[in-house]
N, C-alpha and C positions, 0 to 999 in steps of 0.2 A: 504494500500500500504506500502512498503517500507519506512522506517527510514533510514539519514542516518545522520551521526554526525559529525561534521569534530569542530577536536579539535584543539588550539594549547597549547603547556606549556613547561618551561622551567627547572622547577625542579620539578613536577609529580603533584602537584595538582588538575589540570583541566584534564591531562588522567584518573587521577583515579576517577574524579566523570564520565566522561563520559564513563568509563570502566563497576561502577556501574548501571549509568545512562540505556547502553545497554543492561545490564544482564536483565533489567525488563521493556523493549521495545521489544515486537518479531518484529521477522525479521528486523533486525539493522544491519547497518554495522558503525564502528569507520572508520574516513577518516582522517589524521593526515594534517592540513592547510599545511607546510612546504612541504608535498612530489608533493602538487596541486598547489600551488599558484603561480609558476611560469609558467603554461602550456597555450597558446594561448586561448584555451575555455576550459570550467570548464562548465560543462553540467550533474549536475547529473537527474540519472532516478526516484528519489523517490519523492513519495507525500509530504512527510517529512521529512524537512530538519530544523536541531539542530546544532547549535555552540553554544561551549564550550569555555569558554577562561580566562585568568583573567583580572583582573582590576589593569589599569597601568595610576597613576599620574589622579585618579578619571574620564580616560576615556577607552577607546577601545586599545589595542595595535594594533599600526600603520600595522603591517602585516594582522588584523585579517580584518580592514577597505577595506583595499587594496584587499584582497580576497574577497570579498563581494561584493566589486567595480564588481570584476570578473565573479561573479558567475551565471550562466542563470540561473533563477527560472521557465520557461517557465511551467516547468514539476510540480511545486511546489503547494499544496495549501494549504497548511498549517508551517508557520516557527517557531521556537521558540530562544531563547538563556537562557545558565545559563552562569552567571556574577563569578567566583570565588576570594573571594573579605578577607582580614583581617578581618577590621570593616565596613569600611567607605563603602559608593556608588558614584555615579558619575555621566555620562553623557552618559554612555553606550548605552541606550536605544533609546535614541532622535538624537545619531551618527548612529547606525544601522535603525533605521527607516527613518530616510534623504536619507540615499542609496537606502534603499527599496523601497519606496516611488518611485522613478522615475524609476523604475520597473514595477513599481502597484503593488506591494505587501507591506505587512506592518509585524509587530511582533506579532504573538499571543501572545503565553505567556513566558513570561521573569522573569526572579527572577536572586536576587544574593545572591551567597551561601557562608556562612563564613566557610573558612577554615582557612590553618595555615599561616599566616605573615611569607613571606620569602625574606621581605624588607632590606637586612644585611647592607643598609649604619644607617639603623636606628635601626634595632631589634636584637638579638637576636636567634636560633630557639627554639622552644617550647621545652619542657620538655616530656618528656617519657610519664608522665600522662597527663599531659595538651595534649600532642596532640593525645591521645587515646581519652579524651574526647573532642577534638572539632570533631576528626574522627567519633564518634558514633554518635553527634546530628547529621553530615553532612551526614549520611548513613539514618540516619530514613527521612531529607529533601527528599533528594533524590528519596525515595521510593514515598512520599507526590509528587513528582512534574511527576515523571511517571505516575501517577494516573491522574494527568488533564492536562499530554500531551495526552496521550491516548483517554481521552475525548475531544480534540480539543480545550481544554479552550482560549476564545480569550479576546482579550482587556484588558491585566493586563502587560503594555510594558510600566510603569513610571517609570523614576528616581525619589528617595526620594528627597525633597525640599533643604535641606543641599547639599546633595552630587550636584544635578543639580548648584546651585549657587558656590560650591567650585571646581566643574569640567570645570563650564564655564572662570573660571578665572586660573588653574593652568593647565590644559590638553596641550589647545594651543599652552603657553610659553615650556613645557616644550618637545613638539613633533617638535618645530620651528629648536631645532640642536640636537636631537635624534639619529640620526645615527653617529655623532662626540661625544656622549656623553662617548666613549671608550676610549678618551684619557687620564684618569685618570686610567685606569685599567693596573698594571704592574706585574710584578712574583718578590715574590723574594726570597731568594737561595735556601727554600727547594723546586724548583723545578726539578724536577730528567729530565724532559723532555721525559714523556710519552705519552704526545700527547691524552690525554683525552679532554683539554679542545677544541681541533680542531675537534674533534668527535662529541660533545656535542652541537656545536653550531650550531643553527635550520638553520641559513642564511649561514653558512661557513665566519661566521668572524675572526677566527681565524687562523692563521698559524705558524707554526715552523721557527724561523731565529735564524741563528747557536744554535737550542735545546731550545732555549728560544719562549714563545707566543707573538706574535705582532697581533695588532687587525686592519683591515682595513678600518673600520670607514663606515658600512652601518649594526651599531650594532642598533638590537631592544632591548635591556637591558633587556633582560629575565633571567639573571645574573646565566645562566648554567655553564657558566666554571667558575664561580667565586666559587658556589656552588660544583659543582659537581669536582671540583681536588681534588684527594687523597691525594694528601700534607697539602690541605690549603693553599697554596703557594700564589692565585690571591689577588689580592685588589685593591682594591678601592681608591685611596688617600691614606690616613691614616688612613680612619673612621673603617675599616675593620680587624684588627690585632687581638684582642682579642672577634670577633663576632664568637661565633658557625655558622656553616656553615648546609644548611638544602636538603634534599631531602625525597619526601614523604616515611615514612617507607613503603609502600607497593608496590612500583614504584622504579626500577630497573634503575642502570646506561643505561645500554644495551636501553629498552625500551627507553629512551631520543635519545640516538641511531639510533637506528630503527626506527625514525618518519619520517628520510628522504630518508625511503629505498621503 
């Protein structure tokens, strides 16, 4: 039957492996969370159903939970998730199998896939080479995890031991004022007022008030407009001034865009 993938991401990561992910899944379709997540029922037709997302604060980003919450699996027999993660792991697996569970469904097969850290109150973005090569191991996973979707591989839905004990104690605190966590995020003056970062963002938390961005405080911190302004202009506090700013080289403004068309 039918695949179908329903991603979310805020600066291309998790579209581009779920992009990969489809190319070597037949008959797939990409379903971007943001354009569904709001809709009364959420009913898809496929046997197989794949989320895509990343790892936010060693758990599930609050939207991707929420959508899941939503989602009728009636039609489903087989589920999976890839986790797209820096280093660490978390609690992703044992958050999405609670929901499943009162469903009666559960997680086939689950893995999380290291790609490039685009944490900028802490990092950095990667380097030219460095992120060609985390891109290349993440492209051979990829092929490796098509191969026992395809086979229905089930029962491989753990969090790692670290991550489970460092997601159970940091996840919760840090999803408790999540959507207020935008008050520190401000412009300042190279912003020309193009209106990118209101584009950009997956919930429409952003808005133009006289040219300048104000955020209205039901933000998932998927830090799209922080990243993805052409000035550089957004920050953080202060921790953000001198951070390279990151969007997947193969993942397009537009495409961020586009997830909630």
């Amino acid at each position: 039957m039918k695949t179908t993938i329903y991603y979310f991401t805020g600066t291309g990561n998790s579209l581009w492996a779920a992009r990969r992910l489809a190319e070597k899944l037949p008959d797939s379709e990409l379903v971007p969370i943001v354009k569904v997540w709001n809709e009364q029922s959420i009913v898809p037709q496929s046997g197989t159903i794949g989320l895509v997302f990343p790892l936010y604060f060693q758990g599930t980003p609050d939207i991707v939970l929420r959508f899941v919450e939503k989602l009728s699996l009636d039609n489903a027999d087989y589920i999976f998730a890839i986790c797209t993660r820096g280093l660490t792991g978390g609690i992703v697996f044992k958050q999405l199998n609670r929901i499943l569970e009162g469903k009666g469904k559960h997680l086939g097969y689950s893995t999380y896939l290291t790609m490039h850290d685009n944490y900028i109150v802490n990092f950095d973005a990667p380097s030219p080479d460095r992120s060609h090569r985390i891109g290349k191991k993440a492209l051979a996973r990829i092929a490796k995890i098509a191969e026992l979707v395809k086979q229905k591989v089930d029962g491989n839905s753990r969090d790692p031991l670290i991550g489970n004990i460092m997601g159970s104690l940091i996840h919760p605190s840090w999803v408790k004022d999540l959507h207020k966590k935008d008050r520190n995020f401000w412009s300042d003056d190279k912003c020309n007022s193009c209106g990118t970062c209101v584009r950009v963002c997956p919930v429409d938390n952003v808005e133009l008030i006289d040219g300048k961005p104000s955020w209205l405080h039901h933000c998932q911190q998927c830090y799209a407009c922080i990243h993805l302004c052409p000035e550089d202009s957004i920050q953080i506090g202060r921790k953000t001034f001198k951070r390279k700013r990151y969007r997947h080289p193969e993942i397009k403004v537009k495409d961020i865009i586009d997830q909630k068309r």
